[in-house]
MARDOMI-466386 format. One record per residue: residue in one letter; x, y, z of N, C-alpha, C in turn. Coordinates in nm, 3 decimals. Layout:
REM residues N
[A,[X,Y,Z],[X,Y,Z],[X,Y,Z]]
...
***
This chain:
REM residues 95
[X,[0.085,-0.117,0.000],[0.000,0.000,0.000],[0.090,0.123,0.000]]
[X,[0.036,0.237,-0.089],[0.123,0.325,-0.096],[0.093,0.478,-0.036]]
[X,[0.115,0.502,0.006],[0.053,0.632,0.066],[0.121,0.767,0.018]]
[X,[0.005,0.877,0.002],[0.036,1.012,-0.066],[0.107,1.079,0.046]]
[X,[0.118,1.224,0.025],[0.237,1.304,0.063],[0.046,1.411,0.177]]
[X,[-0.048,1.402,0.108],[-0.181,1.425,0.158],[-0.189,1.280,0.289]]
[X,[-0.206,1.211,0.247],[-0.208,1.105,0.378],[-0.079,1.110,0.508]]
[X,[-0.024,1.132,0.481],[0.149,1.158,0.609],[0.106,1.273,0.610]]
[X,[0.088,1.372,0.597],[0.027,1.497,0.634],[-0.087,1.495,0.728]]
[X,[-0.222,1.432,0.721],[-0.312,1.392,0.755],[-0.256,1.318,0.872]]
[X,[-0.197,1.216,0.884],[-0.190,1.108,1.010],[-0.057,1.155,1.104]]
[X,[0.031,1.293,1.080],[0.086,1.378,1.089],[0.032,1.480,1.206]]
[X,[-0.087,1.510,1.123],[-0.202,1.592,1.198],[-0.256,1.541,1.314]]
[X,[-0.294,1.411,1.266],[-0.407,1.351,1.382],[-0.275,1.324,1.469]]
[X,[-0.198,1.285,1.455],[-0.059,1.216,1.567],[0.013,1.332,1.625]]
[X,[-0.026,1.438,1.614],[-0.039,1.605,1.658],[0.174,1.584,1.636]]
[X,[0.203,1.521,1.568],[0.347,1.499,1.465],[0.414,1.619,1.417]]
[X,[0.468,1.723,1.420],[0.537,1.843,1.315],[0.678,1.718,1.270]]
[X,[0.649,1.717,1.115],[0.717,1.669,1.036],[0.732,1.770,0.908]]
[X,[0.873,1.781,0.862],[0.927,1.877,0.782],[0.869,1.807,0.605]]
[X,[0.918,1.862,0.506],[0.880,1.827,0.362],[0.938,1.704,0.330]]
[X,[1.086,1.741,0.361],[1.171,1.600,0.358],[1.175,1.553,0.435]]
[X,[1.083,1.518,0.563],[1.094,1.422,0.618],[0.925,1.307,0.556]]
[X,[0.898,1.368,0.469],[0.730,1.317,0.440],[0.765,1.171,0.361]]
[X,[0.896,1.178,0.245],[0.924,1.079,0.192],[0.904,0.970,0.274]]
[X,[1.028,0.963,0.374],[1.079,0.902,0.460],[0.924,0.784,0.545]]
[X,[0.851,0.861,0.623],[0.781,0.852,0.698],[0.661,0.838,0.573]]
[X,[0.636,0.781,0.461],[0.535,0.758,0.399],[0.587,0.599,0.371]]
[X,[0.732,0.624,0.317],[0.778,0.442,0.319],[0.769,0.369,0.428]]
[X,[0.790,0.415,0.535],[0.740,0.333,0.656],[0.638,0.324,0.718]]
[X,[0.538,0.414,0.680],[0.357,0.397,0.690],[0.378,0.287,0.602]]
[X,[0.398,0.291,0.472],[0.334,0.164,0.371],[0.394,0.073,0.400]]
[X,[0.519,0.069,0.453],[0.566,-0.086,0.473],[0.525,-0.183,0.596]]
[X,[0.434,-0.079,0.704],[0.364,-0.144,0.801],[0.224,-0.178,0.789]]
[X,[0.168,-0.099,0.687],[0.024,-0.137,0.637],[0.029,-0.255,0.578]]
[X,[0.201,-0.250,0.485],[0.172,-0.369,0.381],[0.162,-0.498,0.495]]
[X,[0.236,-0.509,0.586],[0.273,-0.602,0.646],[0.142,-0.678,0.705]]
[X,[0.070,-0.583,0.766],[-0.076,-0.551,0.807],[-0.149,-0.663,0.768]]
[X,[-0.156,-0.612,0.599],[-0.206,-0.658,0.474],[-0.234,-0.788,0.487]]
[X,[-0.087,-0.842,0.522],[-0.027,-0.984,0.484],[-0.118,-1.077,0.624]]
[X,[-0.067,-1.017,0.749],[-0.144,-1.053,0.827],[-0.288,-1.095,0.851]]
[X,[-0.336,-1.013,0.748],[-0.521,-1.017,0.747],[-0.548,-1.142,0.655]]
[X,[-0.428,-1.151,0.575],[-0.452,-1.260,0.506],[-0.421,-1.387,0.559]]
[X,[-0.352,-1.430,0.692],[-0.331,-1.555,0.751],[-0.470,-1.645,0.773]]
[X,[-0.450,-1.751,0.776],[-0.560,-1.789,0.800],[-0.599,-1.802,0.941]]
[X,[-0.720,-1.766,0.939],[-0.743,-1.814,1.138],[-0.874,-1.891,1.150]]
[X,[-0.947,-1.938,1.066],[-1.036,-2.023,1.116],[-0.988,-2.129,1.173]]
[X,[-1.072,-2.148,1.288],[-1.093,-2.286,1.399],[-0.920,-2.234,1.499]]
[X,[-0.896,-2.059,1.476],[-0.824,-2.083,1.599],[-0.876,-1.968,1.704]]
[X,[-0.854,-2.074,1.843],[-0.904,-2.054,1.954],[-0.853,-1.868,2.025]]
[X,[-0.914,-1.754,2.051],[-0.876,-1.639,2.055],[-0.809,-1.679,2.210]]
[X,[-0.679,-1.639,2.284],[-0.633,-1.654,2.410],[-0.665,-1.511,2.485]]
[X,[-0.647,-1.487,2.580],[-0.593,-1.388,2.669],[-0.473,-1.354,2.693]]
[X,[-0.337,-1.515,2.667],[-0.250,-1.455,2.692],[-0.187,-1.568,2.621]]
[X,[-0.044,-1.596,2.578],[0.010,-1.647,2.516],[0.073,-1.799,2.584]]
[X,[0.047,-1.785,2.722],[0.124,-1.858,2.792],[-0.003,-1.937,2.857]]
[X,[-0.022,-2.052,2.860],[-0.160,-2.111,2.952],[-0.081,-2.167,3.036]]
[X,[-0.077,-2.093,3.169],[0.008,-2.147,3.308],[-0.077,-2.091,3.424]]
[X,[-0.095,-2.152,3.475],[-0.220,-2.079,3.587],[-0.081,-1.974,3.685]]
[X,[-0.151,-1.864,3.736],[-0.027,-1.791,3.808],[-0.038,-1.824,3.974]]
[X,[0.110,-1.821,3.984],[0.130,-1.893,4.168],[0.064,-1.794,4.208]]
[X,[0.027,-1.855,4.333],[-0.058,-1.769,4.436],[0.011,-1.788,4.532]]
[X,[0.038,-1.687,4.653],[0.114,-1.672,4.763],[0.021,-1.606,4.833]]
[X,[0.039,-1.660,4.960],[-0.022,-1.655,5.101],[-0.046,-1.448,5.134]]
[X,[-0.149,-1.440,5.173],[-0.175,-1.286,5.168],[-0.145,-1.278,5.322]]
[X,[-0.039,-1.264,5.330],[-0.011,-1.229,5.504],[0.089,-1.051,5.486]]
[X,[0.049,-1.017,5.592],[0.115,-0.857,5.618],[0.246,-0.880,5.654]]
[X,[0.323,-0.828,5.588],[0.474,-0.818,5.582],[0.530,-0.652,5.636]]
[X,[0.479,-0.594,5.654],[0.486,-0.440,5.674],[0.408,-0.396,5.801]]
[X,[0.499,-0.304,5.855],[0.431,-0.274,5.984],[0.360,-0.174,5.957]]
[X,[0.250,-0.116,6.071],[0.143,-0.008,6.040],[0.244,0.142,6.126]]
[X,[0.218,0.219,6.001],[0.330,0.318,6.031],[0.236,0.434,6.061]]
[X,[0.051,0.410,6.047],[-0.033,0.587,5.984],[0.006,0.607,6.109]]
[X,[0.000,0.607,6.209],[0.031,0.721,6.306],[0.099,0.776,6.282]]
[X,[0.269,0.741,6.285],[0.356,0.798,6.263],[0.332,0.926,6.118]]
[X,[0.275,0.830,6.002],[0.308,0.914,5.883],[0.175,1.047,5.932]]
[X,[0.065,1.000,5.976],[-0.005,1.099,5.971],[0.026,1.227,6.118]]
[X,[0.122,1.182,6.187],[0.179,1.290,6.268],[0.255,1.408,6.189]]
[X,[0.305,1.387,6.063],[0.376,1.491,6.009],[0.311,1.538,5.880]]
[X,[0.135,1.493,5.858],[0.090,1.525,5.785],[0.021,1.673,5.773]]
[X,[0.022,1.744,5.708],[-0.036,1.896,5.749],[-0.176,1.883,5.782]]
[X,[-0.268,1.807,5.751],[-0.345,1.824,5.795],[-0.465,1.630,5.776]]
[X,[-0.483,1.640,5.866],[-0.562,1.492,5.884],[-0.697,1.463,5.976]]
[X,[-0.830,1.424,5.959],[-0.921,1.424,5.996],[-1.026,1.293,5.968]]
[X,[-1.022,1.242,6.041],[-1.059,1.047,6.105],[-0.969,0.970,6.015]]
[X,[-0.874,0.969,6.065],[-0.786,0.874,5.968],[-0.746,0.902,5.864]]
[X,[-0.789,1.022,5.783],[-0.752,1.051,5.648],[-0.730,1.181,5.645]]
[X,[-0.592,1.195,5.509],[-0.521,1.299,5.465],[-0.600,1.415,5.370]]
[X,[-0.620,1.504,5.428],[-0.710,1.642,5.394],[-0.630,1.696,5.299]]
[X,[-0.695,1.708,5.168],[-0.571,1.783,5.068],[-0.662,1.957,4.999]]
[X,[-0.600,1.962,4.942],[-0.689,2.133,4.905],[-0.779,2.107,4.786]]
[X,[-0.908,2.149,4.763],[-0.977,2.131,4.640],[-0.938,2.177,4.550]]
[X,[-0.939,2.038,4.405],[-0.859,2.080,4.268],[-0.967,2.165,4.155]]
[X,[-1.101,2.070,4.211],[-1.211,2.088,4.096],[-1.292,2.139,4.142]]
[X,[-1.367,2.293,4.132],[-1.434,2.326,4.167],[-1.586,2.306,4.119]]
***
């Protein structure tokens, strides 16, 4: 697939991209050589194959949910500027 000097301009635009005159050549051969590739791809065959989630079918280890870390909020919320039932008071962003 070959793409105009109007199309790299265009996807330029949308990719909010500043690309120079001579750089349009450049960056149009490598739009088309990833479309072509694209291309090729659409053409593999995939009937009767199964869509995955992930490439690897290994169930993932699971480890014991025990607390490893000591409880520090007192401490952290002693040097907090400002704190009210347990939680850190910050300044309104959105009015």
């Amino acid at each position: 697939m070959s793409l105009s000097k109007q199309d790299v301009e265009k996807i330029a635009h949308l990719a909010r991209l500043q690309i120079t005159g001579e750089q349009i050549p450049g960056f149009a051969a490598q739009l088309s050589s990833i479309l072509t590739f694209v291309e090729q791809m659409n053409g593999a065959e995939t009937t009767g194959v199964e869509a995955m989630a992930h490439p690897f079918d290994t169930p993932t280890r699971m480890r014991e949910d025990i607390v490893t870390e000591i409880n520090e909020r007192e401490a952290m919320q002693s040097i907090a500027p400002a704190v009210e039932a347990g939680l850190y008071l910050v300044p309104k962003v959105i009015e």
